[in-house]
Phi, psi and omega in degrees: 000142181278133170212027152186125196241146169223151183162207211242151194250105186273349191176172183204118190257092165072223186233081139182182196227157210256122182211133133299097171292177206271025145266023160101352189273133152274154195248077172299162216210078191314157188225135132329159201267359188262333174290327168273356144308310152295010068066262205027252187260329186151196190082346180244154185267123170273118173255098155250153196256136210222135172236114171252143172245118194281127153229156160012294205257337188163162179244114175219167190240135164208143246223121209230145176319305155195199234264341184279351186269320157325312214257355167313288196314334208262355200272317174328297206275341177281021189248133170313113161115003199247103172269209153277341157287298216279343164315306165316319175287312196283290179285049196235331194267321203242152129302175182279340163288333189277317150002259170008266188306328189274349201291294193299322164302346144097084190233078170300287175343288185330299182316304146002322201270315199292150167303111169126316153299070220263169186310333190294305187295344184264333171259007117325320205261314172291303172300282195310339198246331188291344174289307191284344177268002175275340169308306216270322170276355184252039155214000000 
């Protein structure tokens, strides 16, 4: 499994980016939309923290600034109805403290707002989670 990359941003594709290691392979690589904004068209060197996820059907990376944004996303995806895009989207929406913060407060509405998340799913996400983010905030 890949779970960190460093390179060159060869391009940016939808929402992910293209990153070269200096053995010449490229990755593509989903990005939260505020980490592929910085981006922009390529050229810049990257350290990303990596989740790869196998399904059936592909194999894909996706990709965090660092390991407390990573191991939040991998927190995500365990809640019933959360995949890895849309995990992707909720910390694309939130930084990970605000994440947080709207989780534990069980701040259905906010939650709510992001595309893809309707009230069933943001108050899913305050139950199955509020225990493991309060675990997950005392380290």
């Amino acid at each position: 499994m890949i779970g960190y990359l460093e390179g060159e941003v060869l391009a940016v594709e939808g929402p992910a980016a293209i990153v070269r290691t200096a053995s010449g392979v490229g990755y593509q690589v989903t990005l939260p939309a505020p980490l592929l904004a910085e981006m922009n068209s390529g050229g810049k060197m990257v350290v990303l923290h990596v989740v790869t996820v196998v399904r059936d059907d592909e194999i894909a990376l996706y990709g965090f600034p660092d390991s407390r944004t990573k191991a939040l996303f991998s927190l995500l995806i365990k809640v019933s109805g959360i995949g890895p895009r849309l995990a992707v989207g909720l910390l694309g929406a939130f930084d990970g403290p605000a994440l947080t913060d709207a989780i534990l407060r069980q701040d259905v509405v906010l939650l709510a707002t992001i595309p893809g998340v309707g009230k069933k799913t943001a108050s899913r996400l305050c139950v199955e989670l509020g225990d493991r983010l309060n675990a997950f905030e005392r380290t």
